[in-house]
C-alpha positions in Angstrom: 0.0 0.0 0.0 1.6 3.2 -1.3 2.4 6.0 1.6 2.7 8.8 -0.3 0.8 9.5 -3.4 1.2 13.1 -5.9 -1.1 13.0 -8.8 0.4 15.1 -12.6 -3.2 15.6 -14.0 -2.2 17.1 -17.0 0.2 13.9 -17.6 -2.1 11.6 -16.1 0.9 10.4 -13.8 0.5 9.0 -10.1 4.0 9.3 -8.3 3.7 6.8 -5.2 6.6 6.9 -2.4 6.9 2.9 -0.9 8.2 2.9 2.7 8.0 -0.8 3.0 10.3 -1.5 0.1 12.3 1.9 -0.4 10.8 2.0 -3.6 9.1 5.3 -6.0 7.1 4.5 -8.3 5.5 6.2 -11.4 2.0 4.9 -12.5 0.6 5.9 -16.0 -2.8 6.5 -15.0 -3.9 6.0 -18.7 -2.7 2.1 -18.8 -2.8 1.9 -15.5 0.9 0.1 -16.1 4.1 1.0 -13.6 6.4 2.9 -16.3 9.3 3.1 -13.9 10.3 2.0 -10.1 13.2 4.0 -8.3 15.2 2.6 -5.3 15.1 6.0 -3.2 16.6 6.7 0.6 15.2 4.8 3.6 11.8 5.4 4.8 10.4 7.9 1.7 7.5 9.5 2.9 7.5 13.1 1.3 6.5 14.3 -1.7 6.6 17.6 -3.4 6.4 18.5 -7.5 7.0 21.6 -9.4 4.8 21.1 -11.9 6.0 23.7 -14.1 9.4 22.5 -14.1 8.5 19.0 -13.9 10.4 18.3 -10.9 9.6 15.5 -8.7 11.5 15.3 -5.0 10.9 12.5 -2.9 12.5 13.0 1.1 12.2 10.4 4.3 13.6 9.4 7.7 17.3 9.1 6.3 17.2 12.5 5.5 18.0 12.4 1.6 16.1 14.5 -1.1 15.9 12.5 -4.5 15.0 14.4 -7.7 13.2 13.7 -10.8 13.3 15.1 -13.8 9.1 13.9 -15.4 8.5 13.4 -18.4 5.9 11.9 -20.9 4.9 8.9 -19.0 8.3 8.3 -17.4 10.7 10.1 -14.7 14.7 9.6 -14.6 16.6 10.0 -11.4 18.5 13.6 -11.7 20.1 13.1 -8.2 20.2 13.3 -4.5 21.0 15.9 -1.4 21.5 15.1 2.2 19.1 17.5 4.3 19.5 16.0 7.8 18.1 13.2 9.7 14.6 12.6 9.6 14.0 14.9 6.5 10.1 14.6 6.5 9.3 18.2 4.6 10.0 18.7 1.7 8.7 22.1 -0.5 8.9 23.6 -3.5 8.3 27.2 -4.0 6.1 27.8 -6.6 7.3 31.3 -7.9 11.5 30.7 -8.1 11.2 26.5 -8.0 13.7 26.1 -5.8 13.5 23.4 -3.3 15.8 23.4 0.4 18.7 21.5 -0.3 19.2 21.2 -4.1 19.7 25.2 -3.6 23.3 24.5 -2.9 25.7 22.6 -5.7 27.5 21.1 -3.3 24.9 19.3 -1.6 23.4 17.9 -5.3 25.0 14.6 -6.2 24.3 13.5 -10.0 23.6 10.5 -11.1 25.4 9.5 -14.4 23.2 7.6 -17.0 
């Protein structure tokens, strides 16, 4: 049973954050198929998504911030940023899209596809 669950109705995507299994997963609401599963930090139970961007971040207990880039039915992994322990708010603001911790170069870590 999903934890965490952000809806892109234009898309038609469900984004659903899996504590039990460490686990994000992007549902196309159209097939209702699973179009991609992430591994993601320990206990992810945050979700927030700049739509305009199309910017997923996924945060939890161990205190990492995942991002994803979204796009047409699918979502890649863009990278990940230590907040602190027990991360369990995560925002974007809506008018510059920045998010707390991916603010700061240093704290991004990119993942190489």
């Amino acid at each position: 049973m999903p934890d965490v669950l952000i809806i892109d109705a234009v898309q038609r995507l469900a984004f659903i954050a899996c504590e039990g299994n460490d686990r994000l997963v992007v549902l196309d609401m159209r097939t209702m198929r699973v179009t991609a599963s992430f591994e993601v930090e320990k206990d992810p139970n945050v979700l927030a998504y700049d739509s305009s961007l199309q910017l997923l971040y996924v945060a939890g207990g161990a205190g990492v911030v995942s991002m994803f880039r979204v796009e047409v039915a699918a979502a890649s992994k863009l990278g990940k940023g230590l907040l602190g322990p027990n991360a369990h708010v995560v925002a974007v603001d809506p008018e510059t899209h920045r998010s707390p911790g991916f603010g700061l170069r240093t704290v991004l870590q990119c993942s190489h596809a």
